[in-house]
DSSP file (Angstrom, degrees, kcal/mol; ACC not computed):
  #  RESIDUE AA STRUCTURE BP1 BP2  ACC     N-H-->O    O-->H-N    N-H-->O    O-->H-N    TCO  KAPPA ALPHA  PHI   PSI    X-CA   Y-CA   Z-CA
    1    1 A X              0   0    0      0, 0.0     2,-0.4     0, 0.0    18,-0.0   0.000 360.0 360.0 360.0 129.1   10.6   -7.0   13.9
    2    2 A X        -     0   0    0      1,-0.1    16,-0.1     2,-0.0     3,-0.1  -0.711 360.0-157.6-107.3 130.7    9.2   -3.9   11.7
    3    3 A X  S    S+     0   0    0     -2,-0.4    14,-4.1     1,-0.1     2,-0.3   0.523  78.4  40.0 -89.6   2.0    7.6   -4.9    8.7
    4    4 A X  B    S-A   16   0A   0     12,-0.3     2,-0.4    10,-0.0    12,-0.2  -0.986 101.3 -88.4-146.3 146.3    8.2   -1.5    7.3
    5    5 A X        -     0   0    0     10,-1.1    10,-0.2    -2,-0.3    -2,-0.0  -0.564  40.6-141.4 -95.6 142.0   10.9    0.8    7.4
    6    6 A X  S    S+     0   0    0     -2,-0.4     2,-0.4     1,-0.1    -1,-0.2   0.577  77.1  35.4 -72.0 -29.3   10.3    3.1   10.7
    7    7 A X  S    S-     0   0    0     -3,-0.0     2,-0.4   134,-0.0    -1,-0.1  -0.976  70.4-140.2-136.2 120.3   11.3    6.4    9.5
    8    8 A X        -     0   0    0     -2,-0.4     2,-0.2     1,-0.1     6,-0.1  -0.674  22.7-165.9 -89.5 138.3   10.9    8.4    5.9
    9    9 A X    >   -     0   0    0     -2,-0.4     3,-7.5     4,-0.0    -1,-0.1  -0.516  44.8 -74.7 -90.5 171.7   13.4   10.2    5.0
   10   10 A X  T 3  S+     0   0    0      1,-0.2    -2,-0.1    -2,-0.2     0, 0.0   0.949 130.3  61.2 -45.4 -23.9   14.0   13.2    2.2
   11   11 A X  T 3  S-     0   0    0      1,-0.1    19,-0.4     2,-0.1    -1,-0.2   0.581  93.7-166.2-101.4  14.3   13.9    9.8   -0.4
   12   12 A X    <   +     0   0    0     -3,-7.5    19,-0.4     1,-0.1     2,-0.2   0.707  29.1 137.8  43.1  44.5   10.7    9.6    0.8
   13   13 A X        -     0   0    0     16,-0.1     2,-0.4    17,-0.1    16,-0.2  -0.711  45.0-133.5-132.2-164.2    9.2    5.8   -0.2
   14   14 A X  E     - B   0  28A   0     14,-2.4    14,-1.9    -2,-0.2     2,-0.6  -0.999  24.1-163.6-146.9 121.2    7.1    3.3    2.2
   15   15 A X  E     - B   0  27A   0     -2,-0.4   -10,-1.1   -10,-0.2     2,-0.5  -0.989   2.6-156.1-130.1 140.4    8.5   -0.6    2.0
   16   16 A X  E     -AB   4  26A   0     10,-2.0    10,-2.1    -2,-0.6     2,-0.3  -0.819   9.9-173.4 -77.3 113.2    6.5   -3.2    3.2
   17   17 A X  E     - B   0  25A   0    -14,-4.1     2,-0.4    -2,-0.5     8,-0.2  -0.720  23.7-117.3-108.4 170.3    8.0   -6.6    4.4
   18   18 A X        -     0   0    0      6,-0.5     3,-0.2     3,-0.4     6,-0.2  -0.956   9.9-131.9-111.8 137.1    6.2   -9.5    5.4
   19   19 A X  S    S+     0   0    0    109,-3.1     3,-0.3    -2,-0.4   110,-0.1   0.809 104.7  40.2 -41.9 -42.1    6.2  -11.0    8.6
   20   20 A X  S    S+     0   0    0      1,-0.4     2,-0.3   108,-0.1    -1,-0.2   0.614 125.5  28.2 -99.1 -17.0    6.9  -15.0    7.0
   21   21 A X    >   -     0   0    0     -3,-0.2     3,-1.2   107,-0.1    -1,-0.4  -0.759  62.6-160.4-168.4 110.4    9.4  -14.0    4.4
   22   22 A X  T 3  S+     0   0    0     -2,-0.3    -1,-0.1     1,-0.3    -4,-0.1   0.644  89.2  66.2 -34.2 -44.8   11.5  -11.2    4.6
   23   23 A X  T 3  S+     0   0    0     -6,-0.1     2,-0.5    -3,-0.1    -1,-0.3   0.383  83.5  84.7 -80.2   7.1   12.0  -11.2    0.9
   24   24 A X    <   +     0   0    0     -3,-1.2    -6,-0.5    -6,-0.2     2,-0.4  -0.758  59.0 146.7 -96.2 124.1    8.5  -10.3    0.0
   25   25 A X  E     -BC  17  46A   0     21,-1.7    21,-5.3    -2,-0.5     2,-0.4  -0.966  40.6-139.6-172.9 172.6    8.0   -7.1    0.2
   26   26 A X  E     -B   16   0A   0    -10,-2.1   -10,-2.0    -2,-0.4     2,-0.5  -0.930  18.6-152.9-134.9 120.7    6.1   -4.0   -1.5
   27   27 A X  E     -B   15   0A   0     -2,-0.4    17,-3.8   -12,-0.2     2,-0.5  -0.943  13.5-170.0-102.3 126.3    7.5   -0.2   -2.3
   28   28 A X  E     +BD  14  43A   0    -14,-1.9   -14,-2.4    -2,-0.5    15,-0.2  -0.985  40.2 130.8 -85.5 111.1    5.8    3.0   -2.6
   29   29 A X  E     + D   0  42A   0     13,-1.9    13,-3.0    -2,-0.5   -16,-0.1  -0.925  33.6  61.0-148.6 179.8    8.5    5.5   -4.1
   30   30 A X  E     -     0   0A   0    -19,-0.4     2,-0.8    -2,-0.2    -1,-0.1   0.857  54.3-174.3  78.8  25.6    8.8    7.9   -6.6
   31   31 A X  E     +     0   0A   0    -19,-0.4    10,-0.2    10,-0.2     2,-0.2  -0.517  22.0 156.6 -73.3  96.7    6.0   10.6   -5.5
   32   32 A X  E     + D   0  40A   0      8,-2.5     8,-2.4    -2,-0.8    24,-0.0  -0.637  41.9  45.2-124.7-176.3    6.1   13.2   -8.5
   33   33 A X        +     0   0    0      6,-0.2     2,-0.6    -2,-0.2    -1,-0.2   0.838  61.4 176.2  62.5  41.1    3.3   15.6   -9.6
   34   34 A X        +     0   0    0     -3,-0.1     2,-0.2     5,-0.1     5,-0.2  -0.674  13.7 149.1-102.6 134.7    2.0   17.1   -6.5
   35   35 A X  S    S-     0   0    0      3,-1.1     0, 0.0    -2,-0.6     0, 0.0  -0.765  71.1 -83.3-139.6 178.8   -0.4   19.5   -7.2
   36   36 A X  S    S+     0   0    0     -2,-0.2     3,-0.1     1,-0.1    -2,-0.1   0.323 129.0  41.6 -86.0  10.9   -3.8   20.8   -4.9
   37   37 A X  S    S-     0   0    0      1,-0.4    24,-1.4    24,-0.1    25,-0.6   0.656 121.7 -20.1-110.6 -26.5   -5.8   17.1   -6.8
   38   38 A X        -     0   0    0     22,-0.2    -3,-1.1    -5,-0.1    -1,-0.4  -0.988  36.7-141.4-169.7 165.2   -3.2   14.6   -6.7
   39   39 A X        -     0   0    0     20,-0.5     2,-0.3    -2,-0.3    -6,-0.2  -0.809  24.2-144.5-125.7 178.9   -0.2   13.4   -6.5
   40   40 A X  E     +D   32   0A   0     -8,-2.4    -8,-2.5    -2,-0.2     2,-0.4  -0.989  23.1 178.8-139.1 162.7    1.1   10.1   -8.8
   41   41 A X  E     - E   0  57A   0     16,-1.8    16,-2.3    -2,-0.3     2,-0.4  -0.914  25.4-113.0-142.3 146.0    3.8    7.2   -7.1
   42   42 A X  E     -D   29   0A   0    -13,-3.0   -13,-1.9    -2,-0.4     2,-0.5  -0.785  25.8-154.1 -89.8 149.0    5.5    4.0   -8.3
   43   43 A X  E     -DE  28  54A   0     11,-3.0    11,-3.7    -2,-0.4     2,-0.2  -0.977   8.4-165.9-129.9 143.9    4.8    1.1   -6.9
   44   44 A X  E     - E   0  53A   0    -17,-3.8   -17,-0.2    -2,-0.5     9,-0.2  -0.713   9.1-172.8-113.9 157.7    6.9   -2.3   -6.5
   45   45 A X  E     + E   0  52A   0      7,-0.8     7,-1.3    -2,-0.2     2,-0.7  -0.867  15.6 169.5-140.3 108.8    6.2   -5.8   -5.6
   46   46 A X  E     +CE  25  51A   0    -21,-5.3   -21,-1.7    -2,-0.2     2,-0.3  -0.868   8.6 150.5-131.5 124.6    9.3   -8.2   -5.2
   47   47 A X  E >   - E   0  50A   0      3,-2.9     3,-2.6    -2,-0.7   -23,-0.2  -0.936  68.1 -50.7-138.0 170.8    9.2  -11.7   -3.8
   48   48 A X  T 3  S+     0   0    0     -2,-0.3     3,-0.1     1,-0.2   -24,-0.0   0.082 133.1   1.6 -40.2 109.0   11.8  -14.8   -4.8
   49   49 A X  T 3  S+     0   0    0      1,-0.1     2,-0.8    -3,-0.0    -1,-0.2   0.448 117.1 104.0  90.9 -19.9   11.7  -14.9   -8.9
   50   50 A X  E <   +E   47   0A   0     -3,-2.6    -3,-2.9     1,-0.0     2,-0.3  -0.823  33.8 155.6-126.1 115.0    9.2  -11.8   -9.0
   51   51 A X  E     +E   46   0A   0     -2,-0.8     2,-0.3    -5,-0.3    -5,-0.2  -0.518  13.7 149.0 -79.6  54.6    9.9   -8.3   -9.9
   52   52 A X  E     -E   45   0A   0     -7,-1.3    -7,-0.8    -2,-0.3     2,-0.4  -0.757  16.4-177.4-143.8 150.7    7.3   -6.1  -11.1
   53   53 A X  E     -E   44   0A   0     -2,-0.3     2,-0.6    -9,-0.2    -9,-0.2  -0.951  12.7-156.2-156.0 140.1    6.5   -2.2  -10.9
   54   54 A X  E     -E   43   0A   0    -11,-3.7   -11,-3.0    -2,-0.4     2,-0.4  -0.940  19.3-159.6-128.9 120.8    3.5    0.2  -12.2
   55   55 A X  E     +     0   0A   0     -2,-0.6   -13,-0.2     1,-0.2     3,-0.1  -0.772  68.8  44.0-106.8 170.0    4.6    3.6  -12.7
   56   56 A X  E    S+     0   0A   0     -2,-0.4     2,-0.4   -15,-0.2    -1,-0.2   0.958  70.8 171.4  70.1  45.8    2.1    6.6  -12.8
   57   57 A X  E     -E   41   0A   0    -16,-2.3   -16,-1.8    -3,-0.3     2,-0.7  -0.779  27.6-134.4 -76.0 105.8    0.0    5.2   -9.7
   58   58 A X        -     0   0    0     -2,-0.4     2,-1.5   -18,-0.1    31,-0.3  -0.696  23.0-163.9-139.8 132.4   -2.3    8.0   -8.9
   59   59 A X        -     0   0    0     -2,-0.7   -20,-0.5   -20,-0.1     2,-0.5  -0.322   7.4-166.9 -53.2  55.2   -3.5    9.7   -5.7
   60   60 A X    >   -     0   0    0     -2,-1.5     3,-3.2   -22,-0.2   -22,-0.2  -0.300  14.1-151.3 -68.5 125.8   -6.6   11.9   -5.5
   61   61 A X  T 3  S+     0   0    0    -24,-1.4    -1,-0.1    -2,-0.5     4,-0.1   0.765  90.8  52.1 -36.3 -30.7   -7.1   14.0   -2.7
   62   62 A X  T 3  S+     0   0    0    -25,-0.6    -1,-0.3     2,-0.1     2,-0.3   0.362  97.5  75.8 -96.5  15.4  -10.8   14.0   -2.8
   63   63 A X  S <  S-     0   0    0     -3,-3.2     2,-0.3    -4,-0.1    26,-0.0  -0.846  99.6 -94.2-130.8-179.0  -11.3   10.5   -3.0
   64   64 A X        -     0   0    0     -2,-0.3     2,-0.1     4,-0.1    -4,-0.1  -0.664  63.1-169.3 -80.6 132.9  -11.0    7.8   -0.1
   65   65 A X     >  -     0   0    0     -2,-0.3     4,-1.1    -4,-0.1    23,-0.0  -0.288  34.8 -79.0-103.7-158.7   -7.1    6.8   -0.9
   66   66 A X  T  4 S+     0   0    0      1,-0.3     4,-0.1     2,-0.2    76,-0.1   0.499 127.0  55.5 -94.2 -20.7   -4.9    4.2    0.2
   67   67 A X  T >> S+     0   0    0      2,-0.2     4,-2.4     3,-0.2     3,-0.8   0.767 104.5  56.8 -85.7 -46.6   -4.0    5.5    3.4
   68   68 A X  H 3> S+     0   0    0      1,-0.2     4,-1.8     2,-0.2    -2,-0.2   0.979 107.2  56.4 -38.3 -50.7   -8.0    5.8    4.5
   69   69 A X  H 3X S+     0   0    0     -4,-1.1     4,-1.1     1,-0.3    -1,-0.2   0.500 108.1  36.7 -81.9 -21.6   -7.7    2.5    3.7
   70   70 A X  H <> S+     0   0    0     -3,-0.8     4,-1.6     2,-0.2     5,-0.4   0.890 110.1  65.5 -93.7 -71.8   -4.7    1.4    6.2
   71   71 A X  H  < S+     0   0    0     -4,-2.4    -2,-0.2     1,-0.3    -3,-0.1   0.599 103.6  46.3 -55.7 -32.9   -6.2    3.7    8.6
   72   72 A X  H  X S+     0   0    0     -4,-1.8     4,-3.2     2,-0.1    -1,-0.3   0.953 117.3  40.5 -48.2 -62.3   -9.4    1.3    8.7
   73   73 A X  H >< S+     0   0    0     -4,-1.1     3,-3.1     1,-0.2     6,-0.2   0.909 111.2  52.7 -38.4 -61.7   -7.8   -1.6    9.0
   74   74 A X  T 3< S+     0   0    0     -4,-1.6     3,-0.4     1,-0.3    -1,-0.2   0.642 113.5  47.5 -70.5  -6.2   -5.3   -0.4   11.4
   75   75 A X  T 34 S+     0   0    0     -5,-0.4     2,-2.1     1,-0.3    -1,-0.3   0.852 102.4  69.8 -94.4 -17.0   -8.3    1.0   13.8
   76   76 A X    X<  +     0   0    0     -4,-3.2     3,-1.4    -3,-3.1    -1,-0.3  -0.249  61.1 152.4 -80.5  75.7  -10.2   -2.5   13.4
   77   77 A X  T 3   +     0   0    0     -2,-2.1    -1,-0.2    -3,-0.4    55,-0.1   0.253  59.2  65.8 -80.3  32.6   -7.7   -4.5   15.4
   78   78 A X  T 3  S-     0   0    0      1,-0.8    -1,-0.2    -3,-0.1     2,-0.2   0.398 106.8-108.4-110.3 -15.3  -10.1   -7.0   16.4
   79   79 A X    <   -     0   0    0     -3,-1.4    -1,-0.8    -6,-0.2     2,-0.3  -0.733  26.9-148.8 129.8-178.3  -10.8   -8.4   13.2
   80   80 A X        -     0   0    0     -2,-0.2     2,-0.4     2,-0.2    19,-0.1  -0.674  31.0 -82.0-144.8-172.7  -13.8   -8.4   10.7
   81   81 A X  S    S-     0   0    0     -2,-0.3     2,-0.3     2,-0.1    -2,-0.0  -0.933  77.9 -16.5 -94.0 116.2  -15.3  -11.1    8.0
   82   82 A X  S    S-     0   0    0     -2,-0.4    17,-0.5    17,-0.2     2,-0.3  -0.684  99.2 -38.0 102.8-161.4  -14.3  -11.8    4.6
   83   83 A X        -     0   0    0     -2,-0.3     2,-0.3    15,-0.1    15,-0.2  -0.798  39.8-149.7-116.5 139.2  -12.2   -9.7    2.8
   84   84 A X  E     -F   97   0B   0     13,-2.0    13,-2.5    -2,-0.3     2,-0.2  -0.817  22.2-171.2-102.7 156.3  -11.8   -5.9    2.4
   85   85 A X  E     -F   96   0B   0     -2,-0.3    11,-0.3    11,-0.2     2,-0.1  -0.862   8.0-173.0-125.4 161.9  -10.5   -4.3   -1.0
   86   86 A X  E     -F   95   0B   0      9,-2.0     9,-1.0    -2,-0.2     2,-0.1  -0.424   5.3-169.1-149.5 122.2   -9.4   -1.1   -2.3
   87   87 A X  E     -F   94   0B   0      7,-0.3     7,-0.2     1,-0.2     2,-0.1  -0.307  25.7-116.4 -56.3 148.8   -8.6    0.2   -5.2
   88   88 A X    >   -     0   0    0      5,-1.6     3,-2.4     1,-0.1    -1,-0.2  -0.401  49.2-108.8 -84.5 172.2   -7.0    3.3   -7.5
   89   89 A X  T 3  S+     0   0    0    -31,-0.3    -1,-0.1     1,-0.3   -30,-0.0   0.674 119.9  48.2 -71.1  -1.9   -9.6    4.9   -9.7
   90   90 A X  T 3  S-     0   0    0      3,-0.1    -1,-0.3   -32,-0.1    25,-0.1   0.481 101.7-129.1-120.5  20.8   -7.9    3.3  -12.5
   91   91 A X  S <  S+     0   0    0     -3,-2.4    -2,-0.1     2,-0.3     3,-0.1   0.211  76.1 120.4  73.5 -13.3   -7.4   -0.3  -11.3
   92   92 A X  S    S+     0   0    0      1,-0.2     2,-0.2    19,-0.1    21,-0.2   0.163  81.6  34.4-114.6   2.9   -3.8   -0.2  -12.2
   93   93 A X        +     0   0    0     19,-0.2    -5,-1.6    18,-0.2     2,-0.4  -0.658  64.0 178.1-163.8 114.6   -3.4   -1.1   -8.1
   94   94 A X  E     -FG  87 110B   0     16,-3.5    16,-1.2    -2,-0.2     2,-0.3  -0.854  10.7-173.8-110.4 108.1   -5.4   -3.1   -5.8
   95   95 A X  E     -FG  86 109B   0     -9,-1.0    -9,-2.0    -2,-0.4     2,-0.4  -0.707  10.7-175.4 -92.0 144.5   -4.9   -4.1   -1.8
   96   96 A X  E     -FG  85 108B   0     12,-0.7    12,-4.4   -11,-0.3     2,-0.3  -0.900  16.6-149.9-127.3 130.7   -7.6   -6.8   -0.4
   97   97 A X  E     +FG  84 107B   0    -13,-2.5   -13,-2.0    -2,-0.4     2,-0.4  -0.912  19.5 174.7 -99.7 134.2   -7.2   -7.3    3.3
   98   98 A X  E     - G   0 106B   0      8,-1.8     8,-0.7    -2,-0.3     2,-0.3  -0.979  14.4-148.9-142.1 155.3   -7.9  -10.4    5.7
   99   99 A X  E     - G   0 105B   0    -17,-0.5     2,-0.4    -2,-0.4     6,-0.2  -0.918  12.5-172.1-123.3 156.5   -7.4  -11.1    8.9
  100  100 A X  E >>  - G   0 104B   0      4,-0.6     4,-1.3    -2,-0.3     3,-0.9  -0.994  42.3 -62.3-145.8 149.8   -6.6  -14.3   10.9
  101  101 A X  T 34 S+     0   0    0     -2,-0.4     3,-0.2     1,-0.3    -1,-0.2   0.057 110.5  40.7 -27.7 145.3   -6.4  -15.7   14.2
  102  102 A X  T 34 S-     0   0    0      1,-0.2    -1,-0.3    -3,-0.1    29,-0.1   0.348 120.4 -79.8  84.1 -10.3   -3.6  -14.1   16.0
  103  103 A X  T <4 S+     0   0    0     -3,-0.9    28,-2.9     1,-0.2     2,-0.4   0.823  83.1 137.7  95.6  27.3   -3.9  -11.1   15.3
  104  104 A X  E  <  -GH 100 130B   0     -4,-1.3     2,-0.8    26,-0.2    -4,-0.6  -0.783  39.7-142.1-111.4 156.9   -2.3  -10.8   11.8
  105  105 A X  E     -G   99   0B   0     24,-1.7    -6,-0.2    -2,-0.4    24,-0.2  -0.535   7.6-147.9-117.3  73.8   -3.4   -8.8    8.6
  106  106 A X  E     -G   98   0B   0     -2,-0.8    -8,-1.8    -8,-0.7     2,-0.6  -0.315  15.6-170.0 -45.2 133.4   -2.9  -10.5    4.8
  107  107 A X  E     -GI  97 127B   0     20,-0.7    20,-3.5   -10,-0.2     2,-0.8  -0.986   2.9-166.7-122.5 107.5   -2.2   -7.2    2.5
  108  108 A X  E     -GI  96 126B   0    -12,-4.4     2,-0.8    -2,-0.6   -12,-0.7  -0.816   9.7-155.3 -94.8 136.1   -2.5   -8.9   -0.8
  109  109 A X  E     -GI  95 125B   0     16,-2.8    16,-1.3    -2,-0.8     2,-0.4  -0.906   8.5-161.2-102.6 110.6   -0.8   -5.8   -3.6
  110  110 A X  E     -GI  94 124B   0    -16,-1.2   -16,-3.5    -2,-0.8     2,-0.3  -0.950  15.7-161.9-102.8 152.8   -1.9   -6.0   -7.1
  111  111 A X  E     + I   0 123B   0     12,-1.7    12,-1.8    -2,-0.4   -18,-0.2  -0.649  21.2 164.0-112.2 144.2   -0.2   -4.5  -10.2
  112  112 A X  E >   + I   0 122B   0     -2,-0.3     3,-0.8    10,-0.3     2,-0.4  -0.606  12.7 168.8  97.5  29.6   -2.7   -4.4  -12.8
  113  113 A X  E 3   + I   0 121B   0      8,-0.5     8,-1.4     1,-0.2   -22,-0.0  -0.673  53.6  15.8 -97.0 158.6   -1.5   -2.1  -15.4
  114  114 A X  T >   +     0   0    0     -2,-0.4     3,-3.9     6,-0.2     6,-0.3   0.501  68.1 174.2  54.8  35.6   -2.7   -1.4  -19.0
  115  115 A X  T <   +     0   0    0     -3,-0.8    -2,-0.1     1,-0.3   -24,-0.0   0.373  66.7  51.1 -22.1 -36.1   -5.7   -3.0  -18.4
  116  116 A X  T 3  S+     0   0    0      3,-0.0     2,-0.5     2,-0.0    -1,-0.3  -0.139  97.5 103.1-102.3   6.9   -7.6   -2.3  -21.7
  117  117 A X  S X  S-     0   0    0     -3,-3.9     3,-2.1     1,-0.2     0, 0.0  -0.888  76.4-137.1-122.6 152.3   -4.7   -3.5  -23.4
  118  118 A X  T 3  S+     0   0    0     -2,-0.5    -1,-0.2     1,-0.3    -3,-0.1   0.598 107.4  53.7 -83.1 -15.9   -3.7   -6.8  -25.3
  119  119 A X  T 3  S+     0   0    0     -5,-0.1    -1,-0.3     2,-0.0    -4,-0.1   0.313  85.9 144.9-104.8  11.3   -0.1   -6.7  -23.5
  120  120 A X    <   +     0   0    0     -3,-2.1     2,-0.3    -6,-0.3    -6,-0.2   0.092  26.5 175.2  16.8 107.0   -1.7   -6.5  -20.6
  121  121 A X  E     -I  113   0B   0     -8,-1.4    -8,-0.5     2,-0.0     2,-0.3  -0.948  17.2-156.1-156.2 134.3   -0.4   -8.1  -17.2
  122  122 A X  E     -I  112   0B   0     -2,-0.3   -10,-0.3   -10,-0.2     2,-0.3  -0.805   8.9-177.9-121.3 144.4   -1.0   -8.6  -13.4
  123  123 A X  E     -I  111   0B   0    -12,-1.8   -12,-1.7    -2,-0.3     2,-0.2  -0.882   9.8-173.4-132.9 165.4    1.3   -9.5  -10.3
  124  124 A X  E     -I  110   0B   0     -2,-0.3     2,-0.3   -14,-0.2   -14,-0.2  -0.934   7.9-175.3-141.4 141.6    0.6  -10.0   -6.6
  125  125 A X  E     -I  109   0B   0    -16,-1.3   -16,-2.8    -2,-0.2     2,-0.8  -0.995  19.3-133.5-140.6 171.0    1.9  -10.5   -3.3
  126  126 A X  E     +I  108   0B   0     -2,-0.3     2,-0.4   -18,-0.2   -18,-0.2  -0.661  16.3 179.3 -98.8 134.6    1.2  -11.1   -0.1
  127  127 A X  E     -I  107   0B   0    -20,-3.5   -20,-0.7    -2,-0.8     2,-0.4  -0.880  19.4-145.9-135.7 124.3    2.7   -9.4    2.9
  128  128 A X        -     0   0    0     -2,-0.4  -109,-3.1   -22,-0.2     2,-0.3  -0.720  21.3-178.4 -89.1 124.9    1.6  -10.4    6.5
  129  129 A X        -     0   0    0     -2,-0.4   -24,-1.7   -24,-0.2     2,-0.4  -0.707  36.0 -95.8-124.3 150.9    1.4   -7.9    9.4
  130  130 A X  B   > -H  104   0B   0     -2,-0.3     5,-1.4   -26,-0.2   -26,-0.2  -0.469  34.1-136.7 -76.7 146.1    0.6   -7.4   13.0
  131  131 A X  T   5S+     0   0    0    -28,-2.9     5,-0.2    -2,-0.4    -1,-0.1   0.949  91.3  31.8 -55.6 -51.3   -3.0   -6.3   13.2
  132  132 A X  T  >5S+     0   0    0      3,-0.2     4,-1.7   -55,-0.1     5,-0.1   0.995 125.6  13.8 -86.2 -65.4   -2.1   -3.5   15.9
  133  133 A X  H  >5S+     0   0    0      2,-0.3     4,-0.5     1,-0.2    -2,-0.1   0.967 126.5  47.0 -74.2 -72.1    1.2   -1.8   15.9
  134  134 A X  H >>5S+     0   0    0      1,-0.2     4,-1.7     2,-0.2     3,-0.8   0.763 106.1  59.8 -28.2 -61.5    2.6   -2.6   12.7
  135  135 A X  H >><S+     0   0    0     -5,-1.4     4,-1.3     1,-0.3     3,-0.5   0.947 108.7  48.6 -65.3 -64.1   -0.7   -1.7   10.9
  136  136 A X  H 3X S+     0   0    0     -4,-1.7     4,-0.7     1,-0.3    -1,-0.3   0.511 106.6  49.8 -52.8  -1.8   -0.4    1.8   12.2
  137  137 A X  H <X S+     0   0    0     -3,-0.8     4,-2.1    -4,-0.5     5,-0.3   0.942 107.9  48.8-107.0 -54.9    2.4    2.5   11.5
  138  138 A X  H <X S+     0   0    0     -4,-1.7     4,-2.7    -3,-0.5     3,-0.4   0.881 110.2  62.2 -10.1 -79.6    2.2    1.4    8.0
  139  139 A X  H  X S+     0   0    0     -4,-1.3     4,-1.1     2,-0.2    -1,-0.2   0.859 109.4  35.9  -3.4 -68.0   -1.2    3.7    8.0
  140  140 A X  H  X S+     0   0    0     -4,-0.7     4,-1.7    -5,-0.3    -1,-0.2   0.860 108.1  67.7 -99.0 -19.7    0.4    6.9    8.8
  141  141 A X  H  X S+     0   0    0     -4,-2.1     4,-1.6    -3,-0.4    -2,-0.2   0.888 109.3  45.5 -19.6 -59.5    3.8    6.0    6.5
  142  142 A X  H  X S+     0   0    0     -4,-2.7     4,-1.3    -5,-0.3     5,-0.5   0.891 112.5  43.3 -80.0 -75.8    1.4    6.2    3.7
  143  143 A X  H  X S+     0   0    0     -4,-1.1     4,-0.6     2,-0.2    -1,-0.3   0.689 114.8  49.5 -23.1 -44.2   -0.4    9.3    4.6
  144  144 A X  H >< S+     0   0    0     -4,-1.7     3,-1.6    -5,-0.2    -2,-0.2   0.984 120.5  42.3 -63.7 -68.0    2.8   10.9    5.4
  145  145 A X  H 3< S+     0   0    0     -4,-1.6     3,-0.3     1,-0.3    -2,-0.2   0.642 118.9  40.1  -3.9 -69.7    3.9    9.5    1.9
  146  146 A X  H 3< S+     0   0    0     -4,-1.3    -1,-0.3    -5,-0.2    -2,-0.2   0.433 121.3  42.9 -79.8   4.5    1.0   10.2    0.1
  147  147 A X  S X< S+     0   0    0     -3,-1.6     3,-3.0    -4,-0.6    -2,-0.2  -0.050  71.1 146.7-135.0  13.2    0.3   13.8    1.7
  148  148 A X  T 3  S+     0   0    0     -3,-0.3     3,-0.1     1,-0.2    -3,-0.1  -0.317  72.6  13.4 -62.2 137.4    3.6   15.4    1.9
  149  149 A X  T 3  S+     0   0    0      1,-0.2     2,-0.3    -2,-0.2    -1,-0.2   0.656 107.9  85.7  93.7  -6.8    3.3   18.8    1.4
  150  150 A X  S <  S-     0   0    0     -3,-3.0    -1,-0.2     1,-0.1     3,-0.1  -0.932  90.5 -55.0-138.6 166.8   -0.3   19.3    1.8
  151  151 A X        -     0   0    0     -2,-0.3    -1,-0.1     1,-0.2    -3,-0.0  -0.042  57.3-104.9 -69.2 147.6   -2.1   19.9    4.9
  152  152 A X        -     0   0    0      1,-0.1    -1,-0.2     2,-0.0     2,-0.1  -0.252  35.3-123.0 -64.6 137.4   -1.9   17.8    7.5
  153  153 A X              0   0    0     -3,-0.1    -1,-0.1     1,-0.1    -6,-0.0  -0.318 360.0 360.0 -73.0 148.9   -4.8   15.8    7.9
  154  154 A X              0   0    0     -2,-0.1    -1,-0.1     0, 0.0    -2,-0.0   0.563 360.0 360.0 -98.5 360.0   -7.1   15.7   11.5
């Protein structure tokens, strides 16, 4: 069962499913701007009763991005302790990581936009993944995603 869908195409987005409920699920699409600093993306979050989407999500090249950040996980498949996080430089998206017996990986996604502002609002969900396969594949979806167009990375 693929928690993600196996092959990008020209429309170019990254969905996330969760292992325990199908209907949970997380989209990267919408990759506009690409320039030689950054790129910027939408991101979605949808489980039963929630909808919610932050547009102008945004990628610098020079800094560790979201795809480093998959690429850890997906090489620790043995576990760690606690929780990992990462974050964009403007808070407006955050992943925290855990792991649990079995071999599985909690990606909690939060939306976080207008942070400084009185209408202000946050969503999350969770989507559960296999530590090894899954997680790589996920991993190099976003890189491909977030690095179309610019040189492939080593």
């Amino acid at each position: 069962m693929s928690t993600h869908d196996d092959a990008l195409d020209e429309s170019d987005e990254v969905i996330v499913r969760c292992l325990e409920n199908r209907a949970v699920r997380v989209r990267l699409l919408d990759r506009s701007h690409e320039d030689p600093d950054c790129v910027l993306y939408a991101i979605e979050v949808h489980a039963p009763g929630l909808n919610a989407r932050v547009d102008g999500v945004t990628a610098w090249n020079w800094d560790a991005d979201l795809a480093s950040f998959l690429e850890g996980l997906a090489q620790d498949i043995r576990g760690w302790d606690g929780e990992r996080i990462w974050q964009t430089n403007d808070r407006d998206l955050t992943v925290s990581a855990i792991v649990r017996s079995g071999g599985h990986v909690g990606l909690t996604w939060t939306l976080r936009p207008w942070l400084t502002s009185i209408d202000s609002w946050s969503a999350s969900v969770t989507t559960w993944l296999e530590a090894g396969e899954q997680m790589s594949n996920l991993a190099a979806d976003a890189r491909h995603f977030l690095h179309l167009g610019r040189k492939a990375y080593e």
